[in-house]
N, C-alpha and C positions, 0 to 999 in steps of 0.2 A: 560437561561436554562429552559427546558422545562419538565411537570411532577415533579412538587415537592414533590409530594409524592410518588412518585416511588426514585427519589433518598433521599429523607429523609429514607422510608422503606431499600433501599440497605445498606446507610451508618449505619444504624442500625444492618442488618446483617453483614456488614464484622464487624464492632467493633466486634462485639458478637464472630464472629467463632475468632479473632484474640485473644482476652483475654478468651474465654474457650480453648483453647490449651496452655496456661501457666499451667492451673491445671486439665484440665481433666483425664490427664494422671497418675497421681497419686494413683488412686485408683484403675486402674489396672496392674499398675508394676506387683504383683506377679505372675498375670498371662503371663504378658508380658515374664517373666523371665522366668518362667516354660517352656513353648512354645520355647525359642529359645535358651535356656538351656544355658544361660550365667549368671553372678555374680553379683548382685545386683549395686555393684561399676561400671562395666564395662557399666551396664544399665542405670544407670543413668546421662551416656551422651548425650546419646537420650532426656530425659526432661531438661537438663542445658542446651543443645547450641542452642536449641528455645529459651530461656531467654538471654544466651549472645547476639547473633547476633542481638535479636529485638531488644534490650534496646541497644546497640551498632551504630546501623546501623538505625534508626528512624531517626534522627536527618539529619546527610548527605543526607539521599533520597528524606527527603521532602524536603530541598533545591532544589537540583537535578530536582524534580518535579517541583520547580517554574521555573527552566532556560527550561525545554524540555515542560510545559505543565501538569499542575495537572489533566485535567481530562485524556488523551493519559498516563500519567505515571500509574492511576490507576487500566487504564484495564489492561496495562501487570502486575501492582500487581498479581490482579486478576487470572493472567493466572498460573503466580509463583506459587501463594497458591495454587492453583489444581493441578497442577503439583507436588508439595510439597508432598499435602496429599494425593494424588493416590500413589506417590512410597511410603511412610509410609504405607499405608492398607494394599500396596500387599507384602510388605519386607518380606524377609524367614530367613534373619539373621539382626543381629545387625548392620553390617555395612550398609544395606542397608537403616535401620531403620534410621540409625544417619543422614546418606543424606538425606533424605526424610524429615527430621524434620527440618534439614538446610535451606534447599529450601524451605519451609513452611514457616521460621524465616524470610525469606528473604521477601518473600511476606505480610505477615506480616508487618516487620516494613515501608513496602512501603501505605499498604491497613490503619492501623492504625492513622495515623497524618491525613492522604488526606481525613478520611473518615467525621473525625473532622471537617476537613476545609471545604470542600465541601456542607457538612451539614449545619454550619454555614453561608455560606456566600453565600448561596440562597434565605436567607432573610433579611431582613432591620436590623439594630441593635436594633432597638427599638421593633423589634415582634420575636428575638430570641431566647429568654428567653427559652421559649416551645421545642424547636427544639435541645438546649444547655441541658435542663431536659432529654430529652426523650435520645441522644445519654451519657448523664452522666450516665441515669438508666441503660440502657444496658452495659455499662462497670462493673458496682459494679452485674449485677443479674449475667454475665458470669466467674464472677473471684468467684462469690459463687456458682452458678450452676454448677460449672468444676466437682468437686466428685460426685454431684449425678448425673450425664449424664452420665459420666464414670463408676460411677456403674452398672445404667441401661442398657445401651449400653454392656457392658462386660458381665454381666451378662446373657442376652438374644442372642446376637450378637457374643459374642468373642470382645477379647481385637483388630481386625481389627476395626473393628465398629466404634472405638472413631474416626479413621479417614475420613473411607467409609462416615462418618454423613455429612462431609465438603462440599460431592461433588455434591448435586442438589443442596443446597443453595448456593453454589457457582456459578454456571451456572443461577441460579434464577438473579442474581445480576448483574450477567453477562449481560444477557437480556436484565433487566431491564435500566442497565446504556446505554446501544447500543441504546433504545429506546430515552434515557433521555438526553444524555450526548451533549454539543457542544465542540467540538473539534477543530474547531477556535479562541480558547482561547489564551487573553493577554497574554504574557512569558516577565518575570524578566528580566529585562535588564542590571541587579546588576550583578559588579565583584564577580567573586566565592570564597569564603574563603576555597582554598586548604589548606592550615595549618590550619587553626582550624578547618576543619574535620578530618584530619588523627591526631590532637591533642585530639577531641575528641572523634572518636573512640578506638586510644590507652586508654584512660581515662574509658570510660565507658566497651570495654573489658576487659582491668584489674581488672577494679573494682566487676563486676559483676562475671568473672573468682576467685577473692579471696572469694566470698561470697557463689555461690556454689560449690565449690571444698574445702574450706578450710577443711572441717571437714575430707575431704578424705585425705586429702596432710597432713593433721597437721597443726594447725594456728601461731605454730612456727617453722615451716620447711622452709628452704632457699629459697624456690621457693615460698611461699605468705612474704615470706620478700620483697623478689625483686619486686614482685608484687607492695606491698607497695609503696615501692621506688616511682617504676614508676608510680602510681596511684598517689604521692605528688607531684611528678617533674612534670608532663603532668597539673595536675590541676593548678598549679603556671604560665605556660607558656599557657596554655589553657585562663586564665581569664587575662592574658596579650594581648595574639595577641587580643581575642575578643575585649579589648577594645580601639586598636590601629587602629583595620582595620576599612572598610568602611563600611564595609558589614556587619557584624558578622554572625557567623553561628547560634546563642544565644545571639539577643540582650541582654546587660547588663541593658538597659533600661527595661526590663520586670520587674526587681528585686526592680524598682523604685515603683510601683507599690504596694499600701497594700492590695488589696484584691488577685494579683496571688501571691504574695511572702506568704503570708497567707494559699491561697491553698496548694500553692506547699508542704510544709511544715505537711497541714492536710491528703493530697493525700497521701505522706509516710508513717502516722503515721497511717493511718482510715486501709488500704489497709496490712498492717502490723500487726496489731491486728484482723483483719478478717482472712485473712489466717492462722494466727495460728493455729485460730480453724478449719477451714474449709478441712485443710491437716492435723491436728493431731488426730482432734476427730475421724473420720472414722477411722483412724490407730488402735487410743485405742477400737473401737468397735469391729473391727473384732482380733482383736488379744486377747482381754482379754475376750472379753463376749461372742468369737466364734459366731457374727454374721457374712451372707453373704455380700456382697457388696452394695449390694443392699441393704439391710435392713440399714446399716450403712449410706448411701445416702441418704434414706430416713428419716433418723433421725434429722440431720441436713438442710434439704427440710426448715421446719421454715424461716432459716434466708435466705432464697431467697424469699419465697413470703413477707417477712416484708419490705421486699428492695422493690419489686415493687411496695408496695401499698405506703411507707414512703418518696419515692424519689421525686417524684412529686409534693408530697403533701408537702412536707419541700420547695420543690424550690419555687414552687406557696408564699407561705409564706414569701418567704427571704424579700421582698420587704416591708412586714408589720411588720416584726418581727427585723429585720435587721441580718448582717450573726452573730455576738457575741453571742445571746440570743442561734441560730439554734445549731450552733457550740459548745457551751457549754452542751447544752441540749444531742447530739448525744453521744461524748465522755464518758459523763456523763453514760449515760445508757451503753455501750460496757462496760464502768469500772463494775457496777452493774451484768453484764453479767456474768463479769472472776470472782468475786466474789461470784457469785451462783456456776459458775463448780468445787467450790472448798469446797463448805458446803452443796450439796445438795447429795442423793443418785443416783446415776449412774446408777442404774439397775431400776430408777424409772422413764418409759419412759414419763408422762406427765410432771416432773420435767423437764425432759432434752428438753422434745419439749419447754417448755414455757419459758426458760435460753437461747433457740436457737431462740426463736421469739425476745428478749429481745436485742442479741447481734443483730440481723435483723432492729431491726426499730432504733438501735444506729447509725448503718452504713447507713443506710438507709436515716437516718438526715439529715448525713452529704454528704450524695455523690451527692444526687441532687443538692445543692447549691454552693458543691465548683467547679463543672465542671461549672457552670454560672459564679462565680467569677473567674476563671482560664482564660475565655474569655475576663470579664472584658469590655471595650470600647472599644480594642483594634479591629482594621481591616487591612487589607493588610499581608504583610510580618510578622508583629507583632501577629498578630493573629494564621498563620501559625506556628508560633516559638514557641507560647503560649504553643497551642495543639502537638507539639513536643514533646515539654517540659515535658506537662502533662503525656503522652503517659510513655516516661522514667523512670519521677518520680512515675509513677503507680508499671513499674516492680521491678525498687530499691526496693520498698515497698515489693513488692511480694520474691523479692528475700532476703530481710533481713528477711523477716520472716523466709523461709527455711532454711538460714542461723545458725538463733539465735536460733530457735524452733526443728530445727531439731538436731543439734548440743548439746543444751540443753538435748532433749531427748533422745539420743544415749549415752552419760554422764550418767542420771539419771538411764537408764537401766542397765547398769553397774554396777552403785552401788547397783542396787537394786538387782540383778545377787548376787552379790560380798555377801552382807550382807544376802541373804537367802542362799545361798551354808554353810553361816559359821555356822546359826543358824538350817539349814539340821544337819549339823556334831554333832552340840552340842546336838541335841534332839535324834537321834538315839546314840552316844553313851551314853548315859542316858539309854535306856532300856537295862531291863534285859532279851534277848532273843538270841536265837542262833546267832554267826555270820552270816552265810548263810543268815538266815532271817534278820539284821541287812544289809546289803549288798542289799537285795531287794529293801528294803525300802527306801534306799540310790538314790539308780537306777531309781528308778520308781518316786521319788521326783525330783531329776534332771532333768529328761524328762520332766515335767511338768510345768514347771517352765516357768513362762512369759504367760500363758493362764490358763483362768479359766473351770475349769472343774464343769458342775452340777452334775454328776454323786456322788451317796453318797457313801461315805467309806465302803468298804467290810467287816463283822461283822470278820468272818473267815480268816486267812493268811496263816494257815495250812490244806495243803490238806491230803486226808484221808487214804492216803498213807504214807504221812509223821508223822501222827498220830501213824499211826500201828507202823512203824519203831521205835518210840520214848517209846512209852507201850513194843514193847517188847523187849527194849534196858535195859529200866530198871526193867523189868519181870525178864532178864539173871541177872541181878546184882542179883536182890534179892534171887534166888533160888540156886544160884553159892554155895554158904556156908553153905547151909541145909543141915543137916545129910540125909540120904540114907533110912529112916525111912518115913519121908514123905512120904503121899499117894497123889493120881490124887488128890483126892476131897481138898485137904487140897492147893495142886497147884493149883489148878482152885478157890480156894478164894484166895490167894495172889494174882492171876493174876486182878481177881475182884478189889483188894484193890489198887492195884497198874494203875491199868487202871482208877481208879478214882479220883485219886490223880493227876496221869499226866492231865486228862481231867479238875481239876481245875485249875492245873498248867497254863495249857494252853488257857485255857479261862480269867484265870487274866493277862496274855499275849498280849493275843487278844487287851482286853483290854486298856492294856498299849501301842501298835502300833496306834491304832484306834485314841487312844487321841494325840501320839504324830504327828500323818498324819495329823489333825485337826488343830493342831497348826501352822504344817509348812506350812499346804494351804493357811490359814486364813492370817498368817504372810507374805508369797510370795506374793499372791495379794494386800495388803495394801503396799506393797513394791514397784509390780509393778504399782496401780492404783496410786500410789502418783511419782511415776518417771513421769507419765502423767502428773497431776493436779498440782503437785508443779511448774511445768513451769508458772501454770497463776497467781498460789498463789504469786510466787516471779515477775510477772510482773505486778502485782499491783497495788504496786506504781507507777511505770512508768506509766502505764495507766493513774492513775488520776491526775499525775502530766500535762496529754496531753489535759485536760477539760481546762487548764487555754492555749490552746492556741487561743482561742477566741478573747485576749489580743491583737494576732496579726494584728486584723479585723478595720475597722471603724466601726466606732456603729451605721453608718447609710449606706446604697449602694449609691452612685451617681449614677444619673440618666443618 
């Protein structure tokens, strides 16, 4: 093959456009939604069945692509994914959207494994290191770049944009493989494992089907039961044929292996804990603190450039540090991260930039060196399997977080719903003011609820209409029962006395609204900012329980 650096640079850009469309999309649903005026649920089949299909369908194609031809399979990738993301730009309705996202997935899970191997296995195993770093960085900067591109892009562009972005660096690549590519290449002479692809596309469909849809469907509803089912029975009979046939579609020899069984393992877990933040934080910025998209993008920006400067420099390392030391050291700090988004202030942007550089060079640690370890020594068909593999296990990762984090936080806003609606109730009946105006206060608390407002409390709640109405409500009271003796002058002081007495009235009224608005703001957003942050405060543990899996590693690389 000829031009290594034009297909080193290619396979760097389809990774890239392949794992920034798992999450780019995220950060402009609402606008998505707005625009084609469909329901949030019904929308978000368009982001789930690019994640089903890829993580589904990776594995069998790049089989596929050894029997017909790995570099001829990946240009018609290539051709899919523009095809893909042209009808997504130009969609007018949802269903055209969900095609278009299909046919993206499609190319995708073809352009992702091949871009691995390709890249790989242009160079010697002893000078790949470089080549395994650089396509490792670009996977972890696109799966954290997704929201802030998506922001930028939407925000300047319109929510087409996230797509329209695909389509010169796709033809870029295009080119450039045309120029680079030999197309006289060896083909696999290996029987095909028809059952263990349709065993594990049923397996990785299902699975990936229960994790984003469960929260829609219910996670005890008959249809993620079944699911189940089938996701137990397929994996039982999946890790049977593989290890009966000849061929495997998933060497079980990979798992023999302690640095990819080690990966694999870190690749769920690193990818898992990144996205949580990286899909939930912008959510809490723009909903609670009323920032743009863009600004919320750019707030988490940090932990993409800590990934590109960390990833390299960790790989570079692996070999004098050994992967235990790297691996522990990454986890470590991600843990340190969730731990700061839960003790520090929020509206305190250098806090949040330097929490977000923190979770940056955690991930960061770890992504350069375990896509080198996921390689391992392995070459040929094992190698290809490797990077399948990894590919998968990248989305599992991405989609458990959506899963758990998303689910999580739809739960926590609930309750947090549930418990200020009650503590709404108990604070306005508590003051002593009209109903009417009890009734406002009500209204207007309700509305507001789930976003924070800087606007300051209105001193006033009574307009001066309803002032007058009120003085000379109780003006009639008082003059009702006066002897006929009374003169003007002697009415126009009662009117005096009595309009000064409502005017205190109503000023210790005031008051009394003002303080208990206070309460219920102050009370709703610690409700709602911890329906947020209690997700990482209770993920915790887990986190730090994921530093000890360094455990999994040798303490030293073989050479």
């Amino acid at each position: 093959m000829k031009n290594k650096i034009l297909v080193i640079i290619s396979m760097c850009i389809s990774i890239f456009l392949c794992m920034l469309d798992t999450t780019v999309m995220n950060i402009a649903l609402p606008a998505i939604q707005t625009d084609l005026k469909v329901s949030l649920t019904n929308l978000s089949w368009a982001l789930n069945i690019y994640t089903i299909l890829f993580a589904s369908l990776t594995i069998p194609l790049s089989k596929f692509a050894e029997k017909v031809g790995i570099n001829l399979v990946y240009i018609i990738g290539l051709v899919i994914f523009f095809i893909g993301s042209s009808i997504s730009a130009i969609s007018p309705n949802l269903v055209i959207l969900i095609l278009g996202r299909g046919i993206q997935s499609l190319g995708a899970a073809i352009l992702f494994p091949l871009s691995m191997t390709i890249g790989i296995n242009i160079v010697k195993v002893n000078a790949r290191k470089k080549v395994i770093a650089a396509l490792g960085i670009t996977q972890g900067l696109a799966a954290a770049l997704g929201p802030t591109i998506g922001g930028i892009l939407t925000q300047f562009g319109g929510w087409h944009a996230i797509f329209t972005i695909n389509l010169p660096f796709t033809i870029v690549t295009f080119l450039f493989c045309l120029l680079s590519f030999n197309f006289h290449e060896s083909k696999s002479a290996e029987q095909n494992d028809y059952l263990g692809s349709i065993l594990g596309i049923i397996l990785l469909f299902s699975l990936t089907l229960i994790l984003t849809q469960g929260r829609n469907w219910g996670w005890q509803s008959s249809i993620i039961l079944w699911l189940s089912i089938v996701v137990i029975i397929s994996s039982l009979l999946f890790i049977v044929v593989e290890y009966r046939v000849s061929a495997p579609m998933i060497p079980l020899e990979l798992f023999k292996n302690k640095e990819f069984t080690g990966s694999a393992i870190a690749i769920i877990l690193s990818n898992l804990f990144l996205v949580a933040v990286t899909v939930i934080l912008p959510t809490y910025f723009t909903h609670m603190q009323q920032k743009s998209e863009l600004e919320a993008a750019l707030l988490i920006t940090p932990i993409t450039g800590m990934i590109f400067i960390m990833s390299p420099i960790s790989a570079m390392l692996l070999e004098k540090l050994g992967p235990r030391v790297i691996i522990f050291s990454g986890f470590l700090l991600m843990t340190i991260s969730y731990y700061l988004f839960t003790h520090i202030n929020m509206y305190n942007t250098l806090m949040v930039l330097i929490t977000c550089m923190i979770l940056g060079i955690g991930y960061g640690i770890i992504a350069g060196p375990i896509t080198v370890l996921a390689a391992s020594n392995f070459q040929g068909y094992l190698l290809t399997a490797s990077q399948s593999v990894s590919g998968v296990l990248r989305q599992v990762g991405v989609s458990l977080a959506v899963a758990i984090f998303l689910t999580g936080l739809y739960g926590n806003l609930a309750t947090a719903k549930k418990n200020s609606i009650t503590y709404i109730n108990y604070q306005v009946n508590t003051l002593n003011v009209p109903r009417v105006q009890r009734l406002k206060i009500k209204q207007k608390s309700l509305k507001g609820l789930g976003t924070h407002s800087s606007q300051a409390t209105p001193k006033n709640h009574f307009s001066k209409d309803t002032i007058k109405k009120i003085i000379n409500k109780e003006y009639e009271k008082q003059i009702t029962n006066l002897p006929n003796t009374v003169n003007n002058d002697q009415k126009k002081q009662i009117y005096l006395i009595v309009k000064s007495r409502v005017n205190i009235k109503l000023k210790k009224q005031n008051s009394e609204i003002n303080s208990a608005i206070e309460k219920i703001k102050n009370y709703a957003n610690r409700q709602y900012s911890n329906a947020f942050f209690n997700l990482y405060k209770y993920s915790l543990p887990f986190l730090a329980i994921t530093c000890f899996t360094f455990l999994l590693f040798p303490s030293k690389r073989k050479n």
